[in-house]
C-alpha positions as CSV (number, residue, x, y, z in Angstrom):
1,X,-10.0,9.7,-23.4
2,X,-10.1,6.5,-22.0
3,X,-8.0,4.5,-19.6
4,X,-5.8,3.1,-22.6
5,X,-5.0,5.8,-24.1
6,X,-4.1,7.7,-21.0
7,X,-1.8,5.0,-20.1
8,X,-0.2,5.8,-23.9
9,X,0.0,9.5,-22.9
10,X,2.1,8.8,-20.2
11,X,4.5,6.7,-21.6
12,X,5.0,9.7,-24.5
13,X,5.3,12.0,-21.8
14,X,7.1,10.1,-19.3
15,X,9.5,7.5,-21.7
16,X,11.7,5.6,-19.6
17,X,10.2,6.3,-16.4
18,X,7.4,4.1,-17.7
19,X,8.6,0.7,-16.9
20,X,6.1,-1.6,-17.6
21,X,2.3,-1.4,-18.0
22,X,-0.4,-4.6,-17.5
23,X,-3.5,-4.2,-18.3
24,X,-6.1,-7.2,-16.4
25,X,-9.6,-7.0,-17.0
26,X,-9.8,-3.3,-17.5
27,X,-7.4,-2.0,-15.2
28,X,-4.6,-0.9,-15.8
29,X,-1.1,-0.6,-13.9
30,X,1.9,1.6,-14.4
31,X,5.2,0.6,-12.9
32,X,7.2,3.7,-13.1
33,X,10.5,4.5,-11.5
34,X,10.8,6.0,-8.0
35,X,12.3,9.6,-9.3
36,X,9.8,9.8,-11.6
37,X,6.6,8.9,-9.3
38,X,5.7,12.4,-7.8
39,X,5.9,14.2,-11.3
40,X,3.8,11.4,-12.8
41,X,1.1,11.9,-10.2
42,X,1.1,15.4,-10.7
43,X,0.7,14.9,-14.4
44,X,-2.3,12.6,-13.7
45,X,-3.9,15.3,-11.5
46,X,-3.2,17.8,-13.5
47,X,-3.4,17.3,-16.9
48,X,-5.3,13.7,-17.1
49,X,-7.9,15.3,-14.6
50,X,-7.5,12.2,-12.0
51,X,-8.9,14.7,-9.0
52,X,-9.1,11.8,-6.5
53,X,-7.0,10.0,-4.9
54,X,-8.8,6.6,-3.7
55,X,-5.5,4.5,-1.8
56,X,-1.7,4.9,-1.4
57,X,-1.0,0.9,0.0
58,X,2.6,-0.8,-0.2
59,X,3.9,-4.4,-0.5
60,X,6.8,-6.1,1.1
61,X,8.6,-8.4,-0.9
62,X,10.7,-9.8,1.4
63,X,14.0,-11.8,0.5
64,X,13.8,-9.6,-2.8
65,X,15.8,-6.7,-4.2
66,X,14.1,-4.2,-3.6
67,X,12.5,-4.8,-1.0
68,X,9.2,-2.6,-0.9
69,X,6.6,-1.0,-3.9
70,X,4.3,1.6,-2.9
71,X,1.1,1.0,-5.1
72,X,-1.0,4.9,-5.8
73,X,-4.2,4.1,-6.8
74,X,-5.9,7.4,-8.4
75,X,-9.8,7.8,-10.3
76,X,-11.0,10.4,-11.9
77,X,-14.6,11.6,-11.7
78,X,-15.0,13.7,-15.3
79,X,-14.0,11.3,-17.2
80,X,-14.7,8.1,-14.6
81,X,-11.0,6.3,-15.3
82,X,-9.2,4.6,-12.9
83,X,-5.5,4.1,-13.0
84,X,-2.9,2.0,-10.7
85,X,0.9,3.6,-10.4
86,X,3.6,1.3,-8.6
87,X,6.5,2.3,-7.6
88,X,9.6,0.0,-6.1
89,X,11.4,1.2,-3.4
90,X,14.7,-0.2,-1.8
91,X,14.7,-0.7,1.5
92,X,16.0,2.4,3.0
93,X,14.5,4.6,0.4
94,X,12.4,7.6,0.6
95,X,9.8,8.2,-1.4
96,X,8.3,11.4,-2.0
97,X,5.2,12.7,-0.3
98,X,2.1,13.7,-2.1
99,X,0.6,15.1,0.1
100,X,0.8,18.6,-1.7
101,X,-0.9,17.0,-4.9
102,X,-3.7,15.1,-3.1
103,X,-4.0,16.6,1.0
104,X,-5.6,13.1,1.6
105,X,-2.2,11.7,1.2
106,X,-1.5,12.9,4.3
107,X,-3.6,10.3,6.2
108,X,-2.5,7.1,3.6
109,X,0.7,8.6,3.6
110,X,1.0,8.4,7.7
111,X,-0.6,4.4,7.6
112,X,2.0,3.3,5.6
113,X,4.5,4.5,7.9
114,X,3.2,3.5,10.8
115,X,2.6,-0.4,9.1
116,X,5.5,-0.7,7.0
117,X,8.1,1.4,8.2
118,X,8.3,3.4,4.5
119,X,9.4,7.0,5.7
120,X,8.0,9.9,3.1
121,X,10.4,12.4,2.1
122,X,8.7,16.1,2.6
123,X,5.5,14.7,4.8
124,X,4.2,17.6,6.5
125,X,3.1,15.4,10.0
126,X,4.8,12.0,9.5
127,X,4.1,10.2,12.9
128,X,1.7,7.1,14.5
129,X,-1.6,7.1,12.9
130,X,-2.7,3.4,14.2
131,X,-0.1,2.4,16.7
132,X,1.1,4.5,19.8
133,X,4.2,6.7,19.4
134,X,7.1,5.0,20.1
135,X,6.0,1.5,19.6
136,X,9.1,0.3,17.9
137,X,7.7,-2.3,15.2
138,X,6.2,-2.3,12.0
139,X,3.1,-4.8,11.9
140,X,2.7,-5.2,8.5
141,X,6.2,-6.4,7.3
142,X,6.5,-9.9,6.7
143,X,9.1,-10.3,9.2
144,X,6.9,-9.5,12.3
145,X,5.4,-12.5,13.8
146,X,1.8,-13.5,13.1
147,X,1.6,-13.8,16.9
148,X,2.9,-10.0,17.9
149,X,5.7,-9.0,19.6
150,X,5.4,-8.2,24.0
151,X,5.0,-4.6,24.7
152,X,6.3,-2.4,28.0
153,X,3.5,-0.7,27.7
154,X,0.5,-2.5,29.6
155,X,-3.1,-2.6,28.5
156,X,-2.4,-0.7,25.4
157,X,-1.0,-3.2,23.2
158,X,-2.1,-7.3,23.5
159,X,-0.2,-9.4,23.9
160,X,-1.3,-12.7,25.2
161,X,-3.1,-15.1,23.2
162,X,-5.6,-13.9,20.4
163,X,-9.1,-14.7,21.6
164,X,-10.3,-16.0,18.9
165,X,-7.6,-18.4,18.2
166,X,-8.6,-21.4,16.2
167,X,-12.6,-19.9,16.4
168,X,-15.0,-20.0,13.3
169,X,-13.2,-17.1,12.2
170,X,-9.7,-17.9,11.9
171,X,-8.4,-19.0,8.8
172,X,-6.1,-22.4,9.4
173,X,-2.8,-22.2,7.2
174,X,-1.7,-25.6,6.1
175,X,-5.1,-27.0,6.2
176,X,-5.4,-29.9,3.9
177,X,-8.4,-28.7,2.3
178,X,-10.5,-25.7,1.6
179,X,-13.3,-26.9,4.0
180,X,-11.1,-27.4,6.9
181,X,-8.9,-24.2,6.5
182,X,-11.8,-22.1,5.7
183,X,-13.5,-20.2,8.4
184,X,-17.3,-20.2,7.6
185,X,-16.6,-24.1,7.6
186,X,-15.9,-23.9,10.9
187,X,-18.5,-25.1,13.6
188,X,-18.4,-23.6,16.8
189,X,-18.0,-26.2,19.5
């Protein structure tokens, strides 16, 4: 069975829940509803033999209703089918862990929390994975500031000015063209 036709199984099995599906130069994308996200998973592992589970990541959509999608990326390695499941999540919603379906969830599961703020419904261990506990932010949400936020707590978390701002590196937003704003057209001075 090929990617295709899975994606067809799962809108038999699943109906309504099935939202939408894309397909883009061979991959293909599910967006299902949030109730129905855990069982569909399950269904992938279970019956569509998808045994690994390669990235659980999530968007912020800010200024839009809802707010956040969590995107499940899964592969499997019988039949060598990849499949991406997205999943949109209002902004004080819970999600279900998978943790029980796929342990490794546990890990993705915890990153997304600590980044985005997305709390997991049934995680076994949700706390800091990257940032220290209690650090009251959440980095990757479109409304922190590109330039952090000061921390009480000193020489854990930087905050003065990144040292390689404006280096060869740095990408320059706004630039007027691709050579300035890129950063391997950068010379170091």
């Amino acid at each position: 069975m090929n990617a295709a036709q899975m994606v067809t199984a799962l809108k038999e099995k699943f109906g309504d829940a099935v939202l939408s599906t894309t397909e883009f130069r061979g991959e293909h994308t599910l967006q299902v509803s949030l109730t129905s996200v855990k069982s569909l998973l399950k269904y992938c592992r279970d019956e569509l033999n998808f045994d690994y589970l390669v990235d659980i990541s999530s968007l912020d959509h800010m200024g839009q209703e809802p707010r956040f999608e969590m995107v499940y990326e899964v592969y499997g390695y019988g039949h060598h089918q990849h499949l991406r499941i997205k999943a949109q999540i209002p902004d004080e919603e819970e999600p279900a862990t998978v943790s029980d379906i796929w342990p490794t969830a546990d890990w993705h599961e915890r990153e997304v929390w600590d980044m985005m703020g997305i709390k997991f419904a049934g995680h076994p261990d949700l706390r800091r994975i990257l940032m220290w506990e209690g650090y009251p932010y959440f980095p990757l949400r479109k409304d922190f500031p590109l330039a952090g936020k000061p921390s009480d707590m000193p020489e854990v978390g930087f905050t003065g000015i990144a040292p390689m701002a404006d280096g060869p590196f740095v990408t320059s937003a706004g630039a007027p063209d691709t050579v300035a704003r890129e950063p391997r057209a950068k010379r170091v001075e």
